[in-house]
C-alpha positions as CSV (number, residue, x, y, z in Angstrom):
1,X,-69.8,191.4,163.9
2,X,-72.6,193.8,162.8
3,X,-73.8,196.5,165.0
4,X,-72.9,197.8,168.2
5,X,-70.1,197.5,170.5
6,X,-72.0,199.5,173.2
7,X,-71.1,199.1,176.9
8,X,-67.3,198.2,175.7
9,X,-64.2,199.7,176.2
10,X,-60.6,199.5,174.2
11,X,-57.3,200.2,175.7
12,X,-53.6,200.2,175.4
13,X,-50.9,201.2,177.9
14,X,-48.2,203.5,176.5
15,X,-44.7,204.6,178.3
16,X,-44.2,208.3,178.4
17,X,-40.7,209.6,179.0
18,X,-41.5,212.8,180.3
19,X,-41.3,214.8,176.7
20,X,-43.2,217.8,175.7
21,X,-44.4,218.3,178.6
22,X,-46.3,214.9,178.7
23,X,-46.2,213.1,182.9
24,X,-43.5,210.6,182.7
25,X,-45.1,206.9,183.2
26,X,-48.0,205.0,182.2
27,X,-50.9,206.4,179.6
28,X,-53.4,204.9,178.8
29,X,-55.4,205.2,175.2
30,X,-58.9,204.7,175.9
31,X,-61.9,204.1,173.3
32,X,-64.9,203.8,174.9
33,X,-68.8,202.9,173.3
34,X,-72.1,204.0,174.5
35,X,-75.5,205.2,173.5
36,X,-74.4,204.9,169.8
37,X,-70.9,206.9,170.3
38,X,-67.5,206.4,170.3
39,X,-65.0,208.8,172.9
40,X,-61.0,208.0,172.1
41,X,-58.8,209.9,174.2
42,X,-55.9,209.8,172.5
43,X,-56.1,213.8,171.5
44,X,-55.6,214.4,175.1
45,X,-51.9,213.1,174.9
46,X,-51.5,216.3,173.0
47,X,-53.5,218.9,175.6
48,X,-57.2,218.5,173.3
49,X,-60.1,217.1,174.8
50,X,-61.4,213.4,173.9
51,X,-62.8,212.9,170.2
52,X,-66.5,212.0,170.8
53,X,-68.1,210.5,167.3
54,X,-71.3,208.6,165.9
55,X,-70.2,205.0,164.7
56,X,-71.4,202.0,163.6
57,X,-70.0,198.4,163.0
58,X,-70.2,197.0,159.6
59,X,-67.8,194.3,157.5
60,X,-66.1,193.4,161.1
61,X,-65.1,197.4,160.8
62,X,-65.8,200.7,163.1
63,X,-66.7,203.1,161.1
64,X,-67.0,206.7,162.5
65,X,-69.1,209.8,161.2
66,X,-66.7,212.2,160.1
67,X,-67.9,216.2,160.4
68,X,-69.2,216.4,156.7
69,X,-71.3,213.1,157.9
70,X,-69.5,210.3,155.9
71,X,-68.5,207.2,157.5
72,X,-65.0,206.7,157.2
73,X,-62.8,203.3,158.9
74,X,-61.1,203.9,161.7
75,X,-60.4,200.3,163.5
76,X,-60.9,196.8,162.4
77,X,-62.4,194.0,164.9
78,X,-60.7,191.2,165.7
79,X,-62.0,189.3,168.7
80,X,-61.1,190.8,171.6
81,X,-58.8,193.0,169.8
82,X,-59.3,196.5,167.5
83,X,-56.9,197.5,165.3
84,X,-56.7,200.8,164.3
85,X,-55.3,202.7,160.6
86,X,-52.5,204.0,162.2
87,X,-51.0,201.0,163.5
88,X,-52.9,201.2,167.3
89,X,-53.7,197.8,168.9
90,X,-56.2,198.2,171.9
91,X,-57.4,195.5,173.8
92,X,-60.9,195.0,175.4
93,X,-61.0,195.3,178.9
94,X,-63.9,194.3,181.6
């Protein structure tokens, strides 16, 4: 898949116990595409806003502009599915 993934939106559910402060239930991690940008929440688990980032799709890859403006992987595409470096598995939901 080349280009965009604009108008889409990853997730996965994650189980919080209640540590470091964090509510005790379900999160969810949430990457979301539009207008040429990727948002991931996922800092917000630790009190920072959202990550907001330039990306592009290349290779069946997401790559996202790093602050120097280099292009560095972040998640592999499979299907339905995005896979990210650290192990992450979030699903496309409607």
């Amino acid at each position: 898949m080349e280009g965009t993934l604009d108008g889409k939106t990853f997730q996965r559910a994650i189980e919080c116990d209640g540590t470091f402060g964090q509510p005790k239930g379900t999160r969810y991690h949430r990457i979301t595409f539009a207008n040429g940008m990727m948002q991931d929440n996922s800092n917000t688990f630790f009190g920072n806003p959202p990550s907001i980032s330039t990306y592009k799709v290349q290779n069946g890859a997401i790559l996202v502009q790093e602050e120097e403006g280099e292009f560095i992987q972040e998640y592999i595409i499979n299907g339905t599915t995005i896979c990210g470096n650290a192990g992450a598995v979030l699903q496309q939901v409607e």
